[in-house]
N, C-alpha and C positions, 0 to 999 in steps of 0.2 A: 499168525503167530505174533505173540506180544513182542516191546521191545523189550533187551535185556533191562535188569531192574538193578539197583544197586541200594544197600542201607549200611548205616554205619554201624561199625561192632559196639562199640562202647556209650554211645550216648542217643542212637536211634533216631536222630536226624543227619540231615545231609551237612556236610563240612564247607567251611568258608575258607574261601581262596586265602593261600600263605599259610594255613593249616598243616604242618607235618606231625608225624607219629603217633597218628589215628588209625587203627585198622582197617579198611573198608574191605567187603563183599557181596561180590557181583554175581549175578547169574544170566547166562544166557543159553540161547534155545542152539542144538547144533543145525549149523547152516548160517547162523543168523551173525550178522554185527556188530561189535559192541566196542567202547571207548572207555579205557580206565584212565580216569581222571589221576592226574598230578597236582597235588595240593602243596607244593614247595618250592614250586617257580620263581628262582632268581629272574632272568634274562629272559624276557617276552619272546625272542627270537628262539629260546631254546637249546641256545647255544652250550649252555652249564649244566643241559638235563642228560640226567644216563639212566638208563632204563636196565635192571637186571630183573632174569628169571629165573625160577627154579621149578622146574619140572616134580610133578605129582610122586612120591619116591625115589626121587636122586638128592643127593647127598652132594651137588654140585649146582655151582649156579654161572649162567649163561648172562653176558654181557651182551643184548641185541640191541641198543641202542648208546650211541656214544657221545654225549657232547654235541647230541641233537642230527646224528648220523645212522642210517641203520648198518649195524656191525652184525652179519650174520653168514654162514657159510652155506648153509642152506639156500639154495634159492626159490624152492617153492616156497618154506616158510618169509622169506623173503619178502616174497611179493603180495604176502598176506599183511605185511605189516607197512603201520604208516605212520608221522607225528602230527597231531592236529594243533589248528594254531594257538591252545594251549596249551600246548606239548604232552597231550594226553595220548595213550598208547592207543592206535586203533586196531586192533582186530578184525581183520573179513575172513568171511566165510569161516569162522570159529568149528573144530572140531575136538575129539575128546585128549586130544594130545596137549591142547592149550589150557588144559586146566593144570592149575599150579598156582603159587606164590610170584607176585610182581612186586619190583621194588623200584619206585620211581629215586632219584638221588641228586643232589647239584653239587658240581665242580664248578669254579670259578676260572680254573687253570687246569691245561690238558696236563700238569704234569704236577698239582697244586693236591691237599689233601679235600676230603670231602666237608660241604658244607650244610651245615645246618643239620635237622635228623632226617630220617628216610619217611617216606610214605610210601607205604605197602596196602597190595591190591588184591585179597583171596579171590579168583575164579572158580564160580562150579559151572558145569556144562549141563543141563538137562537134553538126554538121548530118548529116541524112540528108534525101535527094531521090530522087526518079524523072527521070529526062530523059523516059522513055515514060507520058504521059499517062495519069492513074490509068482515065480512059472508057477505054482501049484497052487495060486488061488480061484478060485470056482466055485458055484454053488456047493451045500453040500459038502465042505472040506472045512474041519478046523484048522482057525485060525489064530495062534498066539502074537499076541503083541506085549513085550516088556519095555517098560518104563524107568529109565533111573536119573538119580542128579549123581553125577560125577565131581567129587571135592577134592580137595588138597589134603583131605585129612582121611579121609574111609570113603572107597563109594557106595553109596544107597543110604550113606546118614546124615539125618535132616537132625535138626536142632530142635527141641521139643513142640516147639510153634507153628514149623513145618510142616508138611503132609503133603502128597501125594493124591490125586484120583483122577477118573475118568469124567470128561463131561462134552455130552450128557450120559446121564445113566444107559449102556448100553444093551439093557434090555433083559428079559428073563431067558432066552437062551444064551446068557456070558456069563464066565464064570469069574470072577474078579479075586486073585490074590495079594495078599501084600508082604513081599518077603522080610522087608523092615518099612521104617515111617519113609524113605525114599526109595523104593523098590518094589514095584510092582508090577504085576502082570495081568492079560487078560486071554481069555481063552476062548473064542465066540465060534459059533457055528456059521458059517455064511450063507447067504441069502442073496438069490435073484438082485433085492432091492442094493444091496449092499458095493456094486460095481460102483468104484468112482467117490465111495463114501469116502470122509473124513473122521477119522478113531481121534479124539482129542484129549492128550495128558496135561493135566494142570499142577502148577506148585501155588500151595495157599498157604499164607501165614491168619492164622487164628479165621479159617474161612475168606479170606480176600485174596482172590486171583491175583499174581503176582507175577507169574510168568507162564506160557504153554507152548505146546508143540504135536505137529499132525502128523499124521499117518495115512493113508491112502489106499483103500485096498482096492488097486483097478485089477480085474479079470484080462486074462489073454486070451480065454479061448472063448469069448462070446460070439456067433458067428450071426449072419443078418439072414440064414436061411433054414428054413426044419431041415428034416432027415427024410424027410419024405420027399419024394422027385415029382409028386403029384402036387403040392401046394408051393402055393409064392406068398411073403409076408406083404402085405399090402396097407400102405398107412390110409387114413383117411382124412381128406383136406381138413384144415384147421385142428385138428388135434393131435397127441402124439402116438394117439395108441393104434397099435400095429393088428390087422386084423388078418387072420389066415383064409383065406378062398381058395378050391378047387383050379385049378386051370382050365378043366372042363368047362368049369361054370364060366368064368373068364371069355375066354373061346364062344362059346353059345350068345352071350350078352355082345360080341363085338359084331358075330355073323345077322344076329337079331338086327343090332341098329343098320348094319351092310343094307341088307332086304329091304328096310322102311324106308329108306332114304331113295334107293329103286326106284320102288313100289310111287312113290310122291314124285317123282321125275313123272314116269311113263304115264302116271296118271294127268299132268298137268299137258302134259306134250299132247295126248287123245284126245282134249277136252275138245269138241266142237263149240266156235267162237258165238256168243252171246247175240239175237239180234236185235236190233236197235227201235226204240219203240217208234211210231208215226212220227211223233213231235220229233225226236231226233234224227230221222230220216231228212226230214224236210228241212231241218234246220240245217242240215249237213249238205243238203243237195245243193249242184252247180248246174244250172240252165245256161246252154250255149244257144245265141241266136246268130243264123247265119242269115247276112244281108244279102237282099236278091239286088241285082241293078235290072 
């Protein structure tokens, strides 16, 4: 999975430090990462940064960052949130609930008005899902996977530059919809080969990868044995492919090598000892002489 990307609304490069009331939007992959940069940092320490949110259609905005504190009741969201030592908002483990409007801000005084303008931060979230229940994936079973970017403004709409697809090309049994230019679907038949694959959704502006996110279709019910009570899957050394043999045959080939190994015992144990030619006779021979007095 890519890191999140970020580009700037209005001038399509990236913004220089002390830069306030520039639009910026971010995208990241769910699961993943990501840091929305503060470009109006008074106090290196942070101490003057306040961090506000506004959630994806609410009409109310959340103070989770105070004067370089995190302010939140929450405590899962809590613990997802952090300030990095440019007092950039970090987000972990990002999901579709983070998408919304961020508004970085400096106080100079906890009790003082606000300084300078705001820098604001759009998040969109790009999600991947199964409609078809991950238990029910198996050979032979369609399988839907939908794709979207999640915005602050509509989700499934991309910007005209935008777009959506699969890569790589998922092949001529997938059926590939597109419900808008961020919104899409695919519909594929599964395959044997297909346990363990990875379904890959990409966001591309004018054809350049920009951001993506995986999908994984592992099976649960692959078993390491046929249906048959008479065969055993049997690998063979150095490769991975699995071969079926009889048990019979199995059996016969064990009791075969049993017998020859016998068979060359009894035979060597029988054998009457070799004997030795003249020369080695004599050279072998011990002559005792016994002294008469």
């Amino acid at each position: 999975m890519l890191a999140s990307w970020l580009w700037l609304s209005n001038t399509g490069t990236l913004p220089r430090q002390g830069v306030s009331g520039e639009t910026l939007s971010m995208f990241s992959g769910e699961g993943d990462d990501v840091s929305l940069p503060c470009n109006n940092v008074v106090y290196p320490n942070c101490s003057s940064t306040t961090w506000n949110y506004n959630r994806n259609g609410s009409t109310g905005t959340i103070q989770e960052i105070t004067l370089g504190e995190i302010k939140v009741d929450q405590t899962e969201r809590a613990e997802r949130l952090s300030l990095g030592s440019d007092c950039s908002l970090h987000v972990s483990d990002v999901r579709a609930e983070d998408v919304g409007l961020y508004i970085c801000q400096q106080f100079l005084t906890e009790t003082g008005p606000k300084h300078g303008g705001d820098a604001p931060v759009h998040l969109s979230v790009l999600t991947i899902s199964s409609t078809t229940p991950v238990t029910d994936l198996k050979p032979n079973v369609n399988m839907t996977l939908r794709c979207s970017l999640l915005t602050d403004t509509q989700h499934g709409t991309c910007r005209s530059r935008f777009s959506l697809s699969w890569v790589p090309n998922p092949g001529t049994n997938a059926q590939d919809t597109q419900d808008s230019s961020c919104d899409i679907t695919l519909t594929v038949t599964l395959q044997k080969k297909d346990n363990n694959r990875k379904w890959t959704c990409t966001l591309t502006e004018e054809g350049n990868v920009k951001i993506s996110i995986d999908f994984t279709s592992t099976f649960s019910d692959i078993e390491e044995k046929t249906t048959d009570s008479d065969d055993v899957i049997s690998t063979v050394p150095g490769t991975s492919n699995a071969v079926k043999l009889p048990i019979s045959h199995i059996m016969l080939f064990v009791a075969l090598t049993i017998m020859a190994t016998i068979v060359t015992i009894h035979t060597r144990r029988n054998r009457p000892p070799k004997a030795l030619p003249p020369q080695a006779e004599e050279a072998s021979g011990i002559e005792i002489h016994v002294l008469e007095e």
